[in-house]
C-alpha positions as CSV (number, residue, x, y, z in Angstrom):
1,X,0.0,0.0,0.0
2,X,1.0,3.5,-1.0
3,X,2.6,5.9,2.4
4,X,1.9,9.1,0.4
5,X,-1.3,9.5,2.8
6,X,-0.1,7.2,5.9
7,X,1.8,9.2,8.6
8,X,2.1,6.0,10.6
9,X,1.8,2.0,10.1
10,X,1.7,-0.2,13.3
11,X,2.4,-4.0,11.7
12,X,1.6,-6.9,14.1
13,X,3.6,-5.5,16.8
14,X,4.2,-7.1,20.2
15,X,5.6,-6.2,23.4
16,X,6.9,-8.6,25.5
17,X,8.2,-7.7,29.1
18,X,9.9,-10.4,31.7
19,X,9.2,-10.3,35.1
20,X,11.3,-11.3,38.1
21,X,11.0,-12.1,41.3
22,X,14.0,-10.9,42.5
23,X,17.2,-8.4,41.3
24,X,19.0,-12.0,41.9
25,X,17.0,-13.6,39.5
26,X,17.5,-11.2,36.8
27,X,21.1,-11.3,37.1
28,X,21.3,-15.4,36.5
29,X,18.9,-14.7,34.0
30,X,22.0,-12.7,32.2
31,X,24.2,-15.7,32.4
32,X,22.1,-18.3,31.1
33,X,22.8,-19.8,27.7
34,X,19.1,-20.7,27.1
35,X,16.9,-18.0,27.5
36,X,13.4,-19.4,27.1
37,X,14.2,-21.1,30.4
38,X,14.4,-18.4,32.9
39,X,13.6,-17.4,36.3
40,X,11.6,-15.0,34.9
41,X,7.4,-14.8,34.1
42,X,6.4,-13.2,31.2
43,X,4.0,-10.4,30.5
44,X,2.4,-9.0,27.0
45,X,2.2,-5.2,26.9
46,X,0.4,-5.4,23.6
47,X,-0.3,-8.4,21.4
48,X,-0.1,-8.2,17.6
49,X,-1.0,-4.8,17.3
50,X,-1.6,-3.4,13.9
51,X,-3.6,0.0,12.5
52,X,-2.9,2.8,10.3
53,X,-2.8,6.5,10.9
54,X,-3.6,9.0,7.9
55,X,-2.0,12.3,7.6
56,X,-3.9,15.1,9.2
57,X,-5.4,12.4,11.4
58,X,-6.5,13.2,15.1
59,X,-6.7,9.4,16.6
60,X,-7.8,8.9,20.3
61,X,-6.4,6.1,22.2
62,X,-8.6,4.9,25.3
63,X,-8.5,2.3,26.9
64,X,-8.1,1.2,31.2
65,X,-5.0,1.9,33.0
66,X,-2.6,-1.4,31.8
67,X,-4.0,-1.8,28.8
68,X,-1.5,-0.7,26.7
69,X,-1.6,3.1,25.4
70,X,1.9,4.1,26.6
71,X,3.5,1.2,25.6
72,X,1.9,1.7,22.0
73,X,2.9,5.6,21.9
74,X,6.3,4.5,23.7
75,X,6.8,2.4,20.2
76,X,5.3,4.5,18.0
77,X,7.9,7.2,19.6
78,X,11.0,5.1,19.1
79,X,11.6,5.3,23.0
80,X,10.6,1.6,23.2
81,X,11.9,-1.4,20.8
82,X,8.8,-4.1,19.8
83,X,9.1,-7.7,20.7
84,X,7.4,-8.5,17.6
85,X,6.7,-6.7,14.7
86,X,7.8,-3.2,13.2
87,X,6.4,0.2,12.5
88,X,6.8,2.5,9.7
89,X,6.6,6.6,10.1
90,X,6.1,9.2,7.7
91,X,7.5,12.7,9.4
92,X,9.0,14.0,12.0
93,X,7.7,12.5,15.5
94,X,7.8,15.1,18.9
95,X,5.9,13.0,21.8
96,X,5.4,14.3,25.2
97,X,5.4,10.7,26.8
98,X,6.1,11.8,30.6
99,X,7.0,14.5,32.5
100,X,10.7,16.2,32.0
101,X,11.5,13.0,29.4
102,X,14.1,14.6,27.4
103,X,15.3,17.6,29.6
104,X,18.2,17.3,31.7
105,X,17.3,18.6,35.2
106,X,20.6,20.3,36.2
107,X,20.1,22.9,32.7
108,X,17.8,25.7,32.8
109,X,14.5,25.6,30.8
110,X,16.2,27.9,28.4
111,X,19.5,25.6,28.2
112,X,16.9,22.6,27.8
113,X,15.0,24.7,24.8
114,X,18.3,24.8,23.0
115,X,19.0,21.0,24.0
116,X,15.5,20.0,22.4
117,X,15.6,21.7,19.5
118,X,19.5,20.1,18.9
119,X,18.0,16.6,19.6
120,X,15.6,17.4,16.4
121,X,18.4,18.7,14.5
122,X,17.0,22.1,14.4
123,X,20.2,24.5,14.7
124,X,20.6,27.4,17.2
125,X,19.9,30.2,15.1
126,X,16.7,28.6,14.4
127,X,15.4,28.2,17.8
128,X,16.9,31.7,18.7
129,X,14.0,33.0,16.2
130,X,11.4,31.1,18.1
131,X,12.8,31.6,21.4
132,X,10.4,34.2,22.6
133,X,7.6,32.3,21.4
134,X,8.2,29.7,23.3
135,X,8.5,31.6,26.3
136,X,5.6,33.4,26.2
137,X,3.5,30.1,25.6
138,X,5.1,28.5,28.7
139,X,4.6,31.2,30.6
140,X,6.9,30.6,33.5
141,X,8.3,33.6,33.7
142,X,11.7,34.2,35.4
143,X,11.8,30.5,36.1
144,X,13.0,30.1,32.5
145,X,16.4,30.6,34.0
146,X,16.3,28.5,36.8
147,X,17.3,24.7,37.1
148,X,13.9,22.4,35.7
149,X,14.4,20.4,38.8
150,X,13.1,23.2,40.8
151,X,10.1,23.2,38.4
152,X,6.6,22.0,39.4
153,X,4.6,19.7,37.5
154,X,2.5,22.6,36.0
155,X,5.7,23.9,35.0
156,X,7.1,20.7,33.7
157,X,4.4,20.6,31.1
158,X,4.0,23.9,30.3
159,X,7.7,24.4,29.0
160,X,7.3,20.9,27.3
161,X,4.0,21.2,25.3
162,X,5.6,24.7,24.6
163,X,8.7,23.0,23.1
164,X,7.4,20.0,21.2
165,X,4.7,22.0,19.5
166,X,7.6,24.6,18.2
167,X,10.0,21.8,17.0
168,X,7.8,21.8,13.3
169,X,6.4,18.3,13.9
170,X,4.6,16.2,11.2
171,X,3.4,13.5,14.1
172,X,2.4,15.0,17.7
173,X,2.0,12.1,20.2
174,X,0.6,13.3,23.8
175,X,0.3,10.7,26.7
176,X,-2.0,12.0,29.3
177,X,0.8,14.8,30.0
178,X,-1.6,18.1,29.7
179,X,-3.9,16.7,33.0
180,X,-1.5,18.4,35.2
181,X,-2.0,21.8,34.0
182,X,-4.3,24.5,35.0
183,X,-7.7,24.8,33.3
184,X,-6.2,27.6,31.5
185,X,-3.2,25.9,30.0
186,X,-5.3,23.3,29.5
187,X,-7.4,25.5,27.0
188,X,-4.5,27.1,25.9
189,X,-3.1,23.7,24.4
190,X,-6.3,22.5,22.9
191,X,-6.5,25.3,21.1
192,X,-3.3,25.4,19.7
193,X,-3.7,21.4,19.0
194,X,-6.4,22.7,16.5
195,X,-4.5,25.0,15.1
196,X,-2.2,22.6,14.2
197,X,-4.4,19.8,13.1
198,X,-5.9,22.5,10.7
199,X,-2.3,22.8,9.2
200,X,-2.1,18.6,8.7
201,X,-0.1,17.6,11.4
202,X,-1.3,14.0,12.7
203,X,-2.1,13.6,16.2
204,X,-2.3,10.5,18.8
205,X,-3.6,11.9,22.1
206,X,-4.3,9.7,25.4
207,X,-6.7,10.9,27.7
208,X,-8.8,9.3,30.2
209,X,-11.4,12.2,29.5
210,X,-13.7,10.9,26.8
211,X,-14.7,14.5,26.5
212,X,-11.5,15.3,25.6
213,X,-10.8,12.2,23.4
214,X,-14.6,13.3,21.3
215,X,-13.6,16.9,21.3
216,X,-10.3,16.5,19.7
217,X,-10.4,13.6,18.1
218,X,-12.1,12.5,14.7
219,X,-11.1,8.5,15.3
220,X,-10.5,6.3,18.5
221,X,-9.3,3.0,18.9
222,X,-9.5,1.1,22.0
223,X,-6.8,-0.8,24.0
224,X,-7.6,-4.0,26.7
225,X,-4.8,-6.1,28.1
226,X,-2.7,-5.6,25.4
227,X,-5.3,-6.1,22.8
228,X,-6.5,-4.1,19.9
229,X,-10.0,-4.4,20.7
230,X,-11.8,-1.9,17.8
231,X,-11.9,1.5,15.6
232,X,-13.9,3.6,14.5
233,X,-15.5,7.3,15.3
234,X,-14.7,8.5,18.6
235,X,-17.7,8.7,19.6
236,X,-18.4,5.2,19.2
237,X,-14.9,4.2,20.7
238,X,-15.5,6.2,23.6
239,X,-19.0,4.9,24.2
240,X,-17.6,1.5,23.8
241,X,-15.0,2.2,26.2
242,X,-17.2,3.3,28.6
243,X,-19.5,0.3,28.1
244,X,-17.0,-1.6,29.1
245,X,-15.8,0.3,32.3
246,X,-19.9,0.1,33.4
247,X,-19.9,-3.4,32.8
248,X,-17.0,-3.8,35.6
249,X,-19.0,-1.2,38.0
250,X,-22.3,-3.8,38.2
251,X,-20.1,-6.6,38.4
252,X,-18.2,-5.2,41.6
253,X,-21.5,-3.8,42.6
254,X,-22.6,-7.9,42.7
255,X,-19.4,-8.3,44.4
256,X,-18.9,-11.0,41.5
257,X,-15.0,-11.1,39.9
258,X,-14.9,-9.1,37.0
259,X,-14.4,-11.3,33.9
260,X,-13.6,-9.7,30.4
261,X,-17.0,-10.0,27.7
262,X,-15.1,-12.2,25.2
263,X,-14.6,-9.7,22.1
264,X,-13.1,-10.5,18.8
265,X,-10.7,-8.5,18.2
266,X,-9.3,-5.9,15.8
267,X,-13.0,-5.1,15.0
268,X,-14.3,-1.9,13.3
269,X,-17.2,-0.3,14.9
270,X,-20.2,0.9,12.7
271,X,-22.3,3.6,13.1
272,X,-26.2,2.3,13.8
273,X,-29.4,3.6,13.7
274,X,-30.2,6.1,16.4
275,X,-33.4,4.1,17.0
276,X,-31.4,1.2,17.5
277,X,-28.9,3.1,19.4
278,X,-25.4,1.6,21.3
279,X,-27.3,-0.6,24.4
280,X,-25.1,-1.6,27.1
281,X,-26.3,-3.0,30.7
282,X,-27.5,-6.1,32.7
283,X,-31.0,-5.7,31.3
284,X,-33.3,-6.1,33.9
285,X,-34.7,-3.2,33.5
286,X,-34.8,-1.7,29.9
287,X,-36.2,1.1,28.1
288,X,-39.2,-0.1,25.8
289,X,-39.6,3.1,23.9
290,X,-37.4,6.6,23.9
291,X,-39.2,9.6,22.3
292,X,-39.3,13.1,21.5
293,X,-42.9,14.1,21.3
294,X,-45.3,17.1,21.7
295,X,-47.7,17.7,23.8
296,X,-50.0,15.5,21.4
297,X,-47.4,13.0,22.1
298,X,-46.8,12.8,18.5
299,X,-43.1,12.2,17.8
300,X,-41.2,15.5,17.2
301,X,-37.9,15.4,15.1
302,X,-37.3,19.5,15.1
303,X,-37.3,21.9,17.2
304,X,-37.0,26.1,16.9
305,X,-34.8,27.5,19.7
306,X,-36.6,28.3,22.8
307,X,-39.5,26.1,22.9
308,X,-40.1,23.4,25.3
309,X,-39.0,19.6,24.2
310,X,-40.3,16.6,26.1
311,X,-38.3,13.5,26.2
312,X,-40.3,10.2,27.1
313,X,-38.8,7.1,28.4
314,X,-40.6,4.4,28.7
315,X,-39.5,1.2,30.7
316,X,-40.2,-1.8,31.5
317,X,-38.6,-4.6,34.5
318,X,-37.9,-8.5,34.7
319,X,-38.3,-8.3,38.2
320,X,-39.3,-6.9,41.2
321,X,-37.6,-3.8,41.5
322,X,-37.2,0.0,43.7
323,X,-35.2,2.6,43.5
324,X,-35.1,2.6,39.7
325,X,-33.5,5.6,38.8
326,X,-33.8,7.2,35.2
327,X,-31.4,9.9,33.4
328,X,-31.3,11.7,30.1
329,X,-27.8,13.0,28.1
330,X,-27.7,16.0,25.1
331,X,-24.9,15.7,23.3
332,X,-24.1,17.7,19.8
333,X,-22.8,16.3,16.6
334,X,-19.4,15.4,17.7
335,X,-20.7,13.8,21.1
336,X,-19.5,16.1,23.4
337,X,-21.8,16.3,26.3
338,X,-23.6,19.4,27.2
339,X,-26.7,18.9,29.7
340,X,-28.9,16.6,31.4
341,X,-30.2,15.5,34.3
342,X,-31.2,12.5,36.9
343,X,-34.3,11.9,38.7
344,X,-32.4,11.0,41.8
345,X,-30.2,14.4,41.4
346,X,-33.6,16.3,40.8
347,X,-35.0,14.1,43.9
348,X,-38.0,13.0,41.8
349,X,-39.6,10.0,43.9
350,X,-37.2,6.5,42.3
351,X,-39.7,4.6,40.4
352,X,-40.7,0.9,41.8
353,X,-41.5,-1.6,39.1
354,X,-43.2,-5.3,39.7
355,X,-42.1,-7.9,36.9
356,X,-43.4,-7.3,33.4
357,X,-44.9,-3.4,34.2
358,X,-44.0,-0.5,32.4
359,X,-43.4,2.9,33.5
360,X,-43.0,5.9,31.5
361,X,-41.2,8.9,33.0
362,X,-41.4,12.7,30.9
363,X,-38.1,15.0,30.9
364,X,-39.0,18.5,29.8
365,X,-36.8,21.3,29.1
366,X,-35.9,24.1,27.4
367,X,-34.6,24.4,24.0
368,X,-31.5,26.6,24.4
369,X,-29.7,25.3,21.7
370,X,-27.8,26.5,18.4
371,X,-29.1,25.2,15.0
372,X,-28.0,21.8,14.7
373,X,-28.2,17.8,15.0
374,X,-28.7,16.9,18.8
375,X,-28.4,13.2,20.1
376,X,-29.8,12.2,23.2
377,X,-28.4,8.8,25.6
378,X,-30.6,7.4,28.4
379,X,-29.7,5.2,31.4
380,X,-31.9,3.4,33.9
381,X,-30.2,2.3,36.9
382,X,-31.0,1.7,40.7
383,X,-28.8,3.6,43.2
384,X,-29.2,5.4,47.0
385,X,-26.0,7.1,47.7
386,X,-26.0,10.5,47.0
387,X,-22.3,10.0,45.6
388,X,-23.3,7.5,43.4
389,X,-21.5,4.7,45.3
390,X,-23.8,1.9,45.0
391,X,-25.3,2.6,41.9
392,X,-25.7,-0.1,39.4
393,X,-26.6,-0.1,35.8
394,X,-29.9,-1.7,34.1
395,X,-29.5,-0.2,30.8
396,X,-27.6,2.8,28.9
397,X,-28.7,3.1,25.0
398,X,-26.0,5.9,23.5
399,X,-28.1,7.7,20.8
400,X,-31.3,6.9,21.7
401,X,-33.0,9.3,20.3
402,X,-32.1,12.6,18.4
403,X,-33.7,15.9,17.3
404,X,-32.9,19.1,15.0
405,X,-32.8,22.3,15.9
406,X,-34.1,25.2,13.7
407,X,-32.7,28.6,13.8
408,X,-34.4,31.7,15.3
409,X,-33.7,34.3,13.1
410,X,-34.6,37.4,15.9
411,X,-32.4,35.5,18.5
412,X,-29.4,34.3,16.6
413,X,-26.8,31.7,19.2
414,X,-23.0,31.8,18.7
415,X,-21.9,28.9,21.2
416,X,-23.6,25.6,21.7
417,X,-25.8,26.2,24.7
418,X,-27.4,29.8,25.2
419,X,-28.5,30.8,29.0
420,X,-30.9,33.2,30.0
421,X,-28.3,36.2,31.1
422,X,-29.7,39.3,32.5
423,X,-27.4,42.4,31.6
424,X,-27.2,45.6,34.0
425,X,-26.0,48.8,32.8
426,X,-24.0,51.1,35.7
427,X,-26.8,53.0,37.0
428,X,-29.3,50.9,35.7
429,X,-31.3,48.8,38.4
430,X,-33.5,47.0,35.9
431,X,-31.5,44.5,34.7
432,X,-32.2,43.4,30.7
């Protein structure tokens, strides 16, 4: 297959790691002629990994702590040799693995600015030029001169997102790094991550936020034990993902060992209807019919900003059941969340069902919403801990249910969500 539109090829690649007991052990282990009999267990990082990323890409990699990600990006990076198996790269790779990986603590963040930018062969006059950008993106101030082993963590990663991003790559690899900054540097970098995904640079960012991952990201894959489970959007990775992590909450809340669904592997996930939605759960309680209706309860597929939607769920139990709690989830085009609710938060009475009755339960709100295409996820659980401790999971469909939303041309809306805002002029007390 032609590279002219691959930036990177991942071919059957393995990791394999072995484990000793004891320092002593892997010394003898040094001194043995046959190595396949050791004192030594062994473990696989990842096993027979393959995928593809395009140029220009933005791929999301999820997946549970251990399953994998860094060892992938570790590979991908060149820090880490495979077992088994190669990859191919297209470009120059900068990858912000962990923090303060290639600075030297004893130099100063501007002596390890100069060091970077050597280590990328980019030569002295070069950086000199894009010195003071980097500065002022880090924003550390007089610490620029001081020793990065003084540095905090916030620091740390400011000075090295600062770096990588100025070091002209074509592949940008991000492990997790940007959780330690503030909210604000945390913006700061996403934006300029879109700026340079706009100008084709490929991206491979691991986040445990899947808002983050559906944000950024216009494909996911998803990691377990070392295993290339699927691909696909990242919405659908991410909701997959998160199927699975729910799957292990009801099976601690039945204080039963957690055992991993058997799932073939390497699988591409495919969008499906929104009727039909993504359904994950135990299923003794399940939702029989998700709506958007009218007062007529006829079923409504647009709306004009500002008038009321209702949302009806109907379900329905296998058994005798209390404390049945149901929620509701808007999320736009791209799957990023933006509102919803619970009736336990709202302290609506918990439904109780007897075997084989149906319930149905209205949500009403507001439509405060840009012109768009709106999905809408529901989940019936049963839970009585205000923090959410006990709760365990009936049924979630992702993409239940969806609705458009028509433009109001007197009352035009810029962002995603518009709020009710009363503006005060000084010396006015009526507010507007």
């Amino acid at each position: 297959m032609s590279s002219d539109n691959i930036a990177i090829r991942v071919n059957s690649v393995s990791k394999i790691y072995k484990m000793y007991a004891t320092p002593a052990d892997r010394l003898k282990d040094l001194f043995r002629k046959n190595t396949s009999e050791g004192r030594h267990q062994t473990f696989s990082a990842l096993k027979e990994v393959s995928l593809e990323v395009k140029k220009g890409d933005t791929v999301g990699i999820v997946g549970k702590n251990g399953s994998g990600k860094s060892t992938l990006l570790q590979i991908i990076a060149g820090t880490v040799t495979p077992t088994f198996g190669n990859v191919d790269i297209y470009g120059k790779v900068v990858a912000l693995l962990e923090l303060g990986s290639g600075f030297n603590p004893e130099f100063t963040g501007r002596e390890n600015v100069y060091l970077n930018a050597s280590m990328f062969g980019i030569n002295r006059a070069s950086i000199e030029k894009k010195f003071s950008e980097i500065e002022k993106f880090a924003d550390i101030g007089e610490h620029i001169d001081q020793p990065v082993k003084t540095y905090s963590s916030g620091m740390f990663a400011r000075l090295a997102f600062s770096v990588a991003i100025n070091m002209e790559p074509d592949i940008l690899i991000i492990d997790e790094i940007l959780a330690v900054g503030d909210a604000a540097f945390q913006a700061k970098c996403v934006s300029k991550m879109r700026q340079l995904k706009e100008k084709g640079v490929s991206l491979l960012f691991v986040s445990h936020s899947v808002d983050a991952i559906k944000s950024m990201c216009n494909s996911a894959i998803l990691l377990s034990q070392g295993n290339l489970i699927a691909t696909g959007t990242s919405e659908l990775i991410t909701n997959h993902y998160l199927a699975m992590i729910r799957d292990e909450m009801n099976q601690y809340a039945l204080d039963v060992p957690y055992e991993s669904k058997e799932i073939k592997t390497g699988t591409e996930l495919e969008s499906k209807p929104t009727s039909g939605g993504f359904k994950y759960g135990s299923g003794l309680v399940s939702f029989s019919n998700v709506q958007m209706i009218n007062s007529k309860q006829k079923i409504v597929k647009a709306y004009e900003f500002g008038e009321e939607a209702t949302l009806l769920c109907e379900i329905h139990s296998q058994e005798n059941l209390d404390n049945i709690n149901v929620s509701f989830l808007v999320r736009d085009i791209t799957g990023v969340d933006l509102f919803g609710t619970t009736m336990f938060d709202e302290k609506v009475p918990l439904v109780l069902l007897g075997k084989g009755v149906k319930k149905s339960i209205y949500f009403k709100f507001p439509v405060w919403l840009r012109q768009g295409s709106y999905s809408i996820s529901v989940a019936v659980n049963k839970v009585t801990n205000p923090d959410y401790s006990d709760v365990f999971l009936y049924e979630q469909i992702d993409g239940a249910a969806a609705f458009e939303v028509i433009r109001k041309l007197e009352r035009p809306v810029h962002y995603k969500v518009h709020l009710p805002i009363k503006i005060q002029l000084e010396g006015d007390s009526n507010g507007k």
